[in-house]
N, C-alpha and C positions, 0 to 999 in steps of 0.2 A: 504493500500500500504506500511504503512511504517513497519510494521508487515514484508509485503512478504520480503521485502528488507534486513531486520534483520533479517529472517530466510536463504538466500541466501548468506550474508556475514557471516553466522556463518559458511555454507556447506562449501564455499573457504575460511576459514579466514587464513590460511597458506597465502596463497596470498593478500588477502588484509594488513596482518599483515607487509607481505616484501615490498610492495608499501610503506606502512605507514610510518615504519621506514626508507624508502631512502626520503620522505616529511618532516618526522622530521626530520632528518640531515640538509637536506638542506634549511630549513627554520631555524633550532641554528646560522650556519653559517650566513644566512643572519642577522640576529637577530646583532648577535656580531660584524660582520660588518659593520652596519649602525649605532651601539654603540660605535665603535671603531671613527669614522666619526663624530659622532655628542660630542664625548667628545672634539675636538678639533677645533668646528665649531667655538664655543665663540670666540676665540681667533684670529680668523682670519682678522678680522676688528681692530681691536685693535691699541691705538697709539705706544703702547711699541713696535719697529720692533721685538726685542727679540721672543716676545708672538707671534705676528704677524706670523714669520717667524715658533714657533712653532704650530699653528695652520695651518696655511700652509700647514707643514709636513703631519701632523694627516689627513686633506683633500685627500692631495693627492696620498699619499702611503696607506690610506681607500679605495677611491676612484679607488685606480686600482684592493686594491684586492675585492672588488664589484662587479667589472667591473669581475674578475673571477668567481666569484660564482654568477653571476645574468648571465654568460654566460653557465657556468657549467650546470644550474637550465634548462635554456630553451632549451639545446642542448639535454641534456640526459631523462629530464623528459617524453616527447612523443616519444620516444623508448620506457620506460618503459611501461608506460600506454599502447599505441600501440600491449605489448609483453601480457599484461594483457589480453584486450581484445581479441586477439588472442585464449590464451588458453582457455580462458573462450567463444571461440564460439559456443562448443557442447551443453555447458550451456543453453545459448542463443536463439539455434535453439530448444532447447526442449520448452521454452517460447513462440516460434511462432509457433511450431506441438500445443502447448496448447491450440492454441488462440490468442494470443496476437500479433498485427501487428508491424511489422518495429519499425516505429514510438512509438510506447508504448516501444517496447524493448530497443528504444536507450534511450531514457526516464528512464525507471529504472535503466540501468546501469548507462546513467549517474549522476543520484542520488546516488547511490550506492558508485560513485567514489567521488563524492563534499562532502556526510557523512563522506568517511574516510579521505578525504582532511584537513576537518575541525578538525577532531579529533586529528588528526594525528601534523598537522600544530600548535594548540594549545599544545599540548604536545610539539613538540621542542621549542616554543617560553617558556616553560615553563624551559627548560634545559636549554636555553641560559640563563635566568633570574639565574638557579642555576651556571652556569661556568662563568658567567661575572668574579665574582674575581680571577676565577685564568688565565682567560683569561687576562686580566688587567694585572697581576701580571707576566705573562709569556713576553707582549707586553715590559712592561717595563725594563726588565730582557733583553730582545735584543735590547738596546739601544736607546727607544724609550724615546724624554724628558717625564718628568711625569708633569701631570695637574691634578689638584683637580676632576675636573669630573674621572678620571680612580679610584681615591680609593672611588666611588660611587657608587650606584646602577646603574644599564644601564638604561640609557636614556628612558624617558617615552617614545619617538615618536618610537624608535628603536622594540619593540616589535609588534605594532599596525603594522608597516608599513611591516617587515619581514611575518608576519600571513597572512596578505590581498594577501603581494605578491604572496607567496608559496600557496596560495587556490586558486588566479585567473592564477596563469600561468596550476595547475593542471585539473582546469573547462577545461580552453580554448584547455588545450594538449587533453582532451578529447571528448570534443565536434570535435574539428579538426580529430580525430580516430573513432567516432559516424559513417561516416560515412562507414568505411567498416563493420558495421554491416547489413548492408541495402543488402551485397552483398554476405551476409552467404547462402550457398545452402542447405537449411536442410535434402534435402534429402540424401545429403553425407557426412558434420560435425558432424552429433552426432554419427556417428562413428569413428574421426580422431580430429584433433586439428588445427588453424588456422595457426600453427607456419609454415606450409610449403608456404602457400599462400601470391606471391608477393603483397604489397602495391602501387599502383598509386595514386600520389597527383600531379596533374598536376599542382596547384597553386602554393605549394612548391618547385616545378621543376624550376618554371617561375620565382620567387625571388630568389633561388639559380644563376639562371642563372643572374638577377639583380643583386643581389650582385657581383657577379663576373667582370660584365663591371662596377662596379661603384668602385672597385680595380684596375682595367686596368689604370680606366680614373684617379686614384687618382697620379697613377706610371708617365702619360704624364706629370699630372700636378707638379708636383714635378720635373721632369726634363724641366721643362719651367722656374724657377723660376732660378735668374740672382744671380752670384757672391758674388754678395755686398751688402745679406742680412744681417739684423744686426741678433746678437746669439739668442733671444729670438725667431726670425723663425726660426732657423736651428733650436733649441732646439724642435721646435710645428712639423717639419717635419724629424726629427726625432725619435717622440712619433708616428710617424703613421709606425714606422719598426710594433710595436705588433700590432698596430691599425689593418694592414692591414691583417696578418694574423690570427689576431682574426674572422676579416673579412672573409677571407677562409676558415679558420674552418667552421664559420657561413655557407656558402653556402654548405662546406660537410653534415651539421647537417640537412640543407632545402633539398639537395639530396642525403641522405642518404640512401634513398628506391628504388633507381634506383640506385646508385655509386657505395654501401657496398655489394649489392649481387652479384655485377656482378666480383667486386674485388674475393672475396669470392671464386668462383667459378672459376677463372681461377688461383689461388693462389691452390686449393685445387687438381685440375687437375695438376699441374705442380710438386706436390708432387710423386713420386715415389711410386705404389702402391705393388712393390714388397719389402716393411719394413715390409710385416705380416697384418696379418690380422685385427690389429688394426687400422693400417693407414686406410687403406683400408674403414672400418668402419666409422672411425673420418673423414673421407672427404668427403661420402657422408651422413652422421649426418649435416657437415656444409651448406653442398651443401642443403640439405633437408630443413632445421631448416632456413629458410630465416630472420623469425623474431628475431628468438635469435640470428643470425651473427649479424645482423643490432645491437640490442642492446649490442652484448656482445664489436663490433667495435669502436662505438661511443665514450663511456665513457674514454677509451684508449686515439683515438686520441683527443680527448679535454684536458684531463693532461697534455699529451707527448707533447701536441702544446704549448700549453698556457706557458708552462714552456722553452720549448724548442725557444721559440718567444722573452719571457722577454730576455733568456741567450743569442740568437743571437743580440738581440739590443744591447747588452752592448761588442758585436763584434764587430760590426758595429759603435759603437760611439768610441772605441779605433781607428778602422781603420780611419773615419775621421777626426780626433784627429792629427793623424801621416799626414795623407793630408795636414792640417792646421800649421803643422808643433810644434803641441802642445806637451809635452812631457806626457809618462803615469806616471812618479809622479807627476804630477799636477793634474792629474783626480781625486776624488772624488770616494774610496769604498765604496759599500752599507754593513756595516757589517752582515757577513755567517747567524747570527742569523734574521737577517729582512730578508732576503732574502725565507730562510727555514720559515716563520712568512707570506708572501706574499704568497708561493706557495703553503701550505699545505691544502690550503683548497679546490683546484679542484684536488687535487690528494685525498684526503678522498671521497670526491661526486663521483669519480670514482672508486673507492675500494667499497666502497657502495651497487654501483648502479651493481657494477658485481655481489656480492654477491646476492642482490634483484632478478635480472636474473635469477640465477642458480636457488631459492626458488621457485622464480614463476612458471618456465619451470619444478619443481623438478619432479610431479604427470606422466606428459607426459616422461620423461626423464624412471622413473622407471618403465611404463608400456613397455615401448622401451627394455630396457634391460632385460627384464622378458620375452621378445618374442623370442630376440636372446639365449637368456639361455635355454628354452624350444628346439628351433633350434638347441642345440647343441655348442653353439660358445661356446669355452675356457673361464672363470674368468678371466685369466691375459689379454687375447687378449682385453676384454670390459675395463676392467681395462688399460690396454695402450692406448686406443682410445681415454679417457679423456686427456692425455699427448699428443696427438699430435692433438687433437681437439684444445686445450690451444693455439699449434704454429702456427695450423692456424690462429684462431681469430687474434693472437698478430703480427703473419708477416705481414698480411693484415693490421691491425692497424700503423707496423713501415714502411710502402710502403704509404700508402696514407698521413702518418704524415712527412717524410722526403722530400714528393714532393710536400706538400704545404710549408714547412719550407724552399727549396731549389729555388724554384721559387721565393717565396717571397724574399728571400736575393739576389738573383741572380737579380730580379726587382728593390728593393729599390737600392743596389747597383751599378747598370746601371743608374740610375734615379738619386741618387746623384753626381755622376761620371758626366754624362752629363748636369746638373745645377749648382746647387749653390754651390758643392765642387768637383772640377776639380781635378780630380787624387783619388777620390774613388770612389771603387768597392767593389765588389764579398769580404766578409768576411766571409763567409761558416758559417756553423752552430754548435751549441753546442752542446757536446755532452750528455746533461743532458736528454734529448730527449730521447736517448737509454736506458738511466737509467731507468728512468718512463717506457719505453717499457719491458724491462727486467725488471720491479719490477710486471708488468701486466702479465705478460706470466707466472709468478712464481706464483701469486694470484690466477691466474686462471686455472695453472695445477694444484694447492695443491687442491682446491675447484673441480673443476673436477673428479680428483683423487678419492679422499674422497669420497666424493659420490655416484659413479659409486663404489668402493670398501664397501659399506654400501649395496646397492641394490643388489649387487651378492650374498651379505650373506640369503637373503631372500629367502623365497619356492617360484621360478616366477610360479607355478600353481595356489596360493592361490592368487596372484595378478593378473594373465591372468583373473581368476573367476571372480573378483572382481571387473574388468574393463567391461567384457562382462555382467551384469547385470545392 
């Protein structure tokens, strides 16, 4: 078995190699993370408040950006894998015309995917081990105090515990995707690709939907609580402005298989299809491609959120600030380099995980465009279809990331308003959100682009041949 398995990851290793490398990213990231955390752990107990309050720090500004890339990890990884097995159904269904039942089939892939989990996982904890010092080095340079653990190796526990995590969240994204294998029709995927066929996770639906009333109930509870709490609550109920739409993300990431394609889909329709025949093209590619919208969406609004969330909280504590009657030179800045030092790391997992997309979907992609070019379509028309395939993904992405960032302030703000700080509200949103939108729409027309201008150069008869055998 373990032969077949190692001859089958060599057929795809394009794809497994792009899975790989978004596991090692996101396992370094953990890695330096939980290093950054545990260099400052010592300190925290400590009698010197000094030390104390430096350890503190290190905890907690760790601790949130964990809180990013341990959310990053779990939102975007089953898209990934999901898009995986997808492409790889025709594969798949030849395994069961072989012989081999459901069961044995979800079995080998998902061995398939734990191998390159492993490999792949060990390999970034192996980069994190090599950037600790400049990662250290970079931490301290944005104003972070310095402790003896930062000009040291990263943390024995930091490595073990990154590795475990990045293998079992990628087992479990996969075994959780195992089962649309059971629902491969092989009489008609080994001729087409999984990427058109919607995904049903009614369980994901149902904790989506969980999530979502356990945010409602968080917004009553917070406008129940009375006046004359002392600061150390306002401070805990004001950490729940990102909590909560951390939260909502969460629930877009759990129904993402039912939310993303239907977005998709009426975003790609309301497009004008009289721009040419690239539009044209690029919106029912989106419309078609259900698994790549779903993953190409996600990655976006998780950046766009997460950053878009921290920069609204820090709206929202000026506005109750001025309720309180507090002045903004008395606030406390997070200096621009912690800040850019906090956020950078769900916007790389999402830079990443786009490009991992486009490699995985590449095969499927250049067989597509080798059809239309036989068909006659114009180079430039294929070639523009990636550019406005880009604007669909990314408006969809800045629609369902501006109406979870607008609810959620528009909620917290109501909810503080009518509790514990009387006279605040509504502090709207930042617009760093947009930025991350338009850095994703530019990543992902230039990548679109490209490649779609790669595969035109090609003889599409020597790849029609080459797919029909």
């Amino acid at each position: 078995m373990i032969h077949f398995i190692a001859e089958e990851m060599h057929a795809c290793r394009r794809q497994w190699l792009a899975l790989g490398v978004f596991l090692a990213v996101a396992v370094c990231l953990l890695c330096l993370s939980i290093g950054f955390i545990a260099a400052g752990a010592p300190y925290a107990d400590d009698l010197d408040f000094g030390l104390r309050d430096i350890g503190e720090e290190y905890i907690s500004l760790g601790g949130m950006q964990l809180a990013f890339i341990a959310f990053g990890v779990l939102a975007i990884v089953p898209a990934v894998v999901s898009t995986s097995i997808a492409v790889d159904s025709p594969r798949i269904a030849r395994w069961q015309l072989a012989g081999a039942s459901v069961r044995q089939s979800q079995g080998l892939y998902w061995c398939s995917l734990v191998i390159d989990a492993i490999i792949f996982s060990i390999l970034g904890g192996l980069v994190a081990w090599l950037l600790w010092p400049a990662y250290s080095s970079w931490a301290l340079r944005v104003s972070f105090p310095s402790v003896d653990e930062m000009h040291e190796s990263i943390s024995a526990i930091a490595l073990p515990i990154g590795i475990a995590t990045g293998i079992a969240v990628t087992a479990l994204a996969g075994a959780g995707s195992m089962r649309s294998i059971s629902h491969i029709d092989i009489a008609t995927v080994v001729r087409d690709t999984g990427l058109s066929r919607t995904r049903h996770h009614p369980v994901r639906l149902l904790l989506g939907i969980a999530v979502a009333v356990g945010i409602i109930t968080g917004y009553v509870a917070i406008s129940k609580q009375p006046s004359t709490i002392s600061s150390d609550t306002l401070d805990g109920l004001m950490a729940a402005y990102w909590g909560c739409a951390l939260g909502w993300l969460l629930a877009l990431a759990l129904c993402e298989s039912t939310v993303v394609p239907l977005a998709v889909a009426v975003v790609s329709r309301l497009i004008p299809q009289s721009g040419g025949l690239g539009s044209f093209l690029a919106c029912g590619s989106a419309r078609r491609r259900i698994r790549m919208s779903t993953a190409m969406v996600t990655p976006i609004c998780v950046a766009a959120g997460t950053v878009g969330a921290i920069m609204g909280l820090v709206r929202q504590i000026r506005n109750v600030s001025r309720a309180r009657g507090v002045s903004e030179s008395e606030l406390q800045v997070t200096p621009a380099g912690q800040i850019v030092f906090e956020f950078m790391s769900p916007i790389i997992l999402a830079a990443v995980a786009a490009f991992c997309i486009i490699v995985i979907t590449g095969a499927q992609r250049k067989t597509d465009t080798a059809l239309l070019m036989v068909a006659g379509v114009p180079r430039r028309a294929i070639i523009a279809s990636g550019f406005v395939e880009a604007f669909v993904y990314s408006l969809v992405a800045a629609i369902l990331t501006v109406a979870i960032l607008e609810v959620n302030a528009l909620a917290i703000g109501a909810a503080l308003g009518a509790g514990p700080v009387p006279g605040a509200g509504y502090a709207g949103i930042d617009s760093s959100a947009f930025c991350i939108i338009a850095a994703g729409f530019a990543l992902l027309a230039i990548l679109l682009v490209s490649i779609l201008a790669l595969q035109t150069q090609r003889d599409p008869l020597t790849i029609v041949r080459a797919t029909d055998r």
